[in-house]
C-alpha positions in Angstrom: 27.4 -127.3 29.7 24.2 -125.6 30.6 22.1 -123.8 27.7 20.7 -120.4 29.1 17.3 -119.6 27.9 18.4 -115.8 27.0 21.0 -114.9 24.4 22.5 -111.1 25.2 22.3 -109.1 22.0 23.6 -105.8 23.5 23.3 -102.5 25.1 20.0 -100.5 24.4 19.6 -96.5 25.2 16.2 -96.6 23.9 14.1 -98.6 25.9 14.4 -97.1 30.0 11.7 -99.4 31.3 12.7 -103.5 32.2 10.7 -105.8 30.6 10.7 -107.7 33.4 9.9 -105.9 36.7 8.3 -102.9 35.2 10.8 -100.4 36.3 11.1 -97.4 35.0 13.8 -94.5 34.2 16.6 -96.7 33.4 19.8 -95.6 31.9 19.8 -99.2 29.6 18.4 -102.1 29.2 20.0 -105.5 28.2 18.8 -106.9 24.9 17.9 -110.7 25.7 17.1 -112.8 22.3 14.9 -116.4 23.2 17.1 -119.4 22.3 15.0 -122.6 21.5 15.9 -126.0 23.2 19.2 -126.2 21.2 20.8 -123.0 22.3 19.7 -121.7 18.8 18.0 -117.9 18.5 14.3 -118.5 18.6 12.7 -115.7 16.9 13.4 -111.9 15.3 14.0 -108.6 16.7 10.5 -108.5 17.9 11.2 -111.0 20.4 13.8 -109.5 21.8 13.2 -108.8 25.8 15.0 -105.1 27.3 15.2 -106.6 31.1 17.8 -104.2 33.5 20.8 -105.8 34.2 19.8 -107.0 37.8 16.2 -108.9 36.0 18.8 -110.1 33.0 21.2 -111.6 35.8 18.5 -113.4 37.5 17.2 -114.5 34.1 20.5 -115.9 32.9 21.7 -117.3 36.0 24.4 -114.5 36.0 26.1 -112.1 38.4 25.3 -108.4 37.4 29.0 -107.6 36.6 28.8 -110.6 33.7 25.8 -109.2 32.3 27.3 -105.6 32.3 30.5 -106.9 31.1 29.2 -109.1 28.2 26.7 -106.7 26.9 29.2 -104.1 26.2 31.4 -106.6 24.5 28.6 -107.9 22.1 27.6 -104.4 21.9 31.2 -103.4 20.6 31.2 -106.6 18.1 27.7 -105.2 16.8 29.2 -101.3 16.7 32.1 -103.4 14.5 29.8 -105.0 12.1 27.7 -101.7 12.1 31.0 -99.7 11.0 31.9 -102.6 8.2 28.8 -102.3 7.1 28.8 -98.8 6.7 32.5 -99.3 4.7 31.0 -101.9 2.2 28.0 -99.6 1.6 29.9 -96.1 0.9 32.3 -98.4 -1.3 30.1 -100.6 -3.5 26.4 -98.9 -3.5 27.6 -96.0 -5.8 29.0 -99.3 -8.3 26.0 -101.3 -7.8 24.5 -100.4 -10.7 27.7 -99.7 -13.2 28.6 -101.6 -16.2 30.3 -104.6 -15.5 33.5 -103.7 -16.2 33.5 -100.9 -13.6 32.4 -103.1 -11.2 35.1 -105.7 -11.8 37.4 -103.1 -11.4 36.6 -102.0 -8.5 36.2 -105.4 -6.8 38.8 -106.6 -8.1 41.0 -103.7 -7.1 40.0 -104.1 -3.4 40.0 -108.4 -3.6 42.6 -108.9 -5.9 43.2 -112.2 -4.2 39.9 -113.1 -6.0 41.2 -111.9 -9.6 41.3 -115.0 -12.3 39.7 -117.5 -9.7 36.2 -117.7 -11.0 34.6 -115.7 -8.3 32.4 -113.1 -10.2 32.5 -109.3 -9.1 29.0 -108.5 -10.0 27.5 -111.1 -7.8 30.1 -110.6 -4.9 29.4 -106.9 -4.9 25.6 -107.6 -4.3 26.3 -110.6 -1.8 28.5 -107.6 0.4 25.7 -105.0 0.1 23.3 -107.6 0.7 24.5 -108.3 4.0 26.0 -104.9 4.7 22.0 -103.6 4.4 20.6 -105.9 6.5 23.1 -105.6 9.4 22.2 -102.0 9.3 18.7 -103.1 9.0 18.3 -104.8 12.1 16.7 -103.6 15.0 17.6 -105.7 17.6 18.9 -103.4 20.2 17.9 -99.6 18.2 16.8 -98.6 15.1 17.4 -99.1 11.8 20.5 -97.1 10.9 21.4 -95.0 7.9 22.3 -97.6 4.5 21.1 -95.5 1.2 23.2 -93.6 -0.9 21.0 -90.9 -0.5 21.9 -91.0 3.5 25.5 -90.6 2.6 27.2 -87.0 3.2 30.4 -85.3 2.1 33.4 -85.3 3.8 36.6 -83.1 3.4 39.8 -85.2 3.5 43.0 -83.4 3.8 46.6 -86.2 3.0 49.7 -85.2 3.7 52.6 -85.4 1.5 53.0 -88.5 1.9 49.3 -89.8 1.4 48.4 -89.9 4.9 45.2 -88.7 6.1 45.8 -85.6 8.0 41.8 -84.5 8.9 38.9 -85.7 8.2 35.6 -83.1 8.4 32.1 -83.4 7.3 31.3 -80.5 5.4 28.2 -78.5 6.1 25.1 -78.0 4.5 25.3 -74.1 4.2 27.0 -72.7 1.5 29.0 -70.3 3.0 30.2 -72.3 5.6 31.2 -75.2 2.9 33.6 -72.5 1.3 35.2 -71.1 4.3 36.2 -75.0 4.9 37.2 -75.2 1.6 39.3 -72.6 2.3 41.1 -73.1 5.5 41.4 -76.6 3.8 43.7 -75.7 1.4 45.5 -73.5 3.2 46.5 -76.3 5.8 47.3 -78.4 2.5 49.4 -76.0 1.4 51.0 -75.5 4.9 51.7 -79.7 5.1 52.1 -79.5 1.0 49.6 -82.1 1.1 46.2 -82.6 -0.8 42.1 -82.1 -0.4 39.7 -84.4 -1.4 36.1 -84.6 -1.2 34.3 -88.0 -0.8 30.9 -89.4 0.5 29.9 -92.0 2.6 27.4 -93.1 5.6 30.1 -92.0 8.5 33.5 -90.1 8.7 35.0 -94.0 9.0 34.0 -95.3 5.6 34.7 -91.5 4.3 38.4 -92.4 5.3 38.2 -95.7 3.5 36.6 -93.8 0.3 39.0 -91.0 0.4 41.8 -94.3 -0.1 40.3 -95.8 -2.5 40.9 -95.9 -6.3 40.1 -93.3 -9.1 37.1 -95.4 -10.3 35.5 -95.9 -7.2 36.2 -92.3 -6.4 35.1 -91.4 -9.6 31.6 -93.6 -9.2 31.7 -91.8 -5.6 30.9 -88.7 -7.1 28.5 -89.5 -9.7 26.6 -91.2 -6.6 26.3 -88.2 -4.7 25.3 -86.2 -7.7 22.8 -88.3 -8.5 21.1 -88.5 -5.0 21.2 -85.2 -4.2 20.2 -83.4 -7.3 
């Protein structure tokens, strides 16, 4: 089986010129990672190639409709690992630095699997964030994206009687405007007879995934936001 020199890493909006032939004013460029002799990724994000998709076909060996094809898909699995990321980081960061037994609990809520088997919370915790930071980190195919707690914002989450999320809305900076959501909030809780809560996290995803979770991590949710945005 033949070992292309290129490795597709995905989609990129920011780069409109090919790498390649020069050319200018493109929509996207392909992403192209250097593999060494093995078929292994030979370098970092700084040797990553943006080639157009007619340069990255001839560079692969590839019709165009592959190359299109396959950088959307590994541009989806990124936008995945991007949006997991983003989960792990609204759910653990505001624990990260709780006592122990907090942590376990929280952990252990979400992994109970892992409960009584020797695996220890604290260090799982910071293996997950770890990893959730640097995906976020890298800038293969755009910037770095949002990971702090500080980057997190507040989202209004309305459930329905039976504990299903109803509406998810970010809720704005502006005073006034925060209490005329508040507002209409309750009023469509009322109208369902469901419930409001108020969580942060990176995206309105993970806010869903918050909004879920336990009274602890809700609870450490909240002390998180407080403290970053005093």
């Amino acid at each position: 089986m033949p070992i292309w020199k290129w490795k597709i890493k995905g989609v990129v909006d920011d780069f409109d010129e090919c790498g390649c032939c020069g050319r200018r004013g493109l929509k996207r460029t392909v992403a192209l990672m250097p593999l060494d002799a093995d078929g292994n990724e030979d370098g970092t994000a700084e040797d990553v190639v943006y080639y157009g998709t007619s340069c990255a076909a001839i560079a692969l060996g590839w019709t165009q409709g592959k190359v299109a094809d396959t950088a959307r898909a590994v541009q989806a699995e990124r936008d995945q690992r991007d949006a997991y990321a983003r989960r792990m980081i609204s759910i653990y960061a505001p624990v990260e630095f709780a006592p122990v037994r907090d942590k376990a609990r929280v952990y252990y809520g979400r992994n109970q699997h892992q409960r009584d088997t020797g695996v220890k919370a604290s260090e799982e915790v910071a293996k997950l964030l770890a990893k959730a930071r640097a995906t976020l980190a890298d800038t293969t195919t755009g910037p770095a994206r949002p990971s702090r707690i500080e980057d997190f914002c507040r989202y209004l989450v309305i459930f329905t009687r039976d504990e299903r999320i109803h509406l998810v809305q970010r809720v704005p900076q502006e005073e006034g405007e925060r209490q005329e959501q508040a507002a209409a909030a309750q009023r469509r809780a009322d109208q369902i007879r469901g419930s409001v809560r108020v969580v942060a996290a990176l995206d309105a995803e993970a806010a869903r995934d918050v909004a879920y979770a336990d009274e602890l991590t809700r609870a450490w949710n909240a002390k998180a936001w407080q403290a970053g945005h005093v």
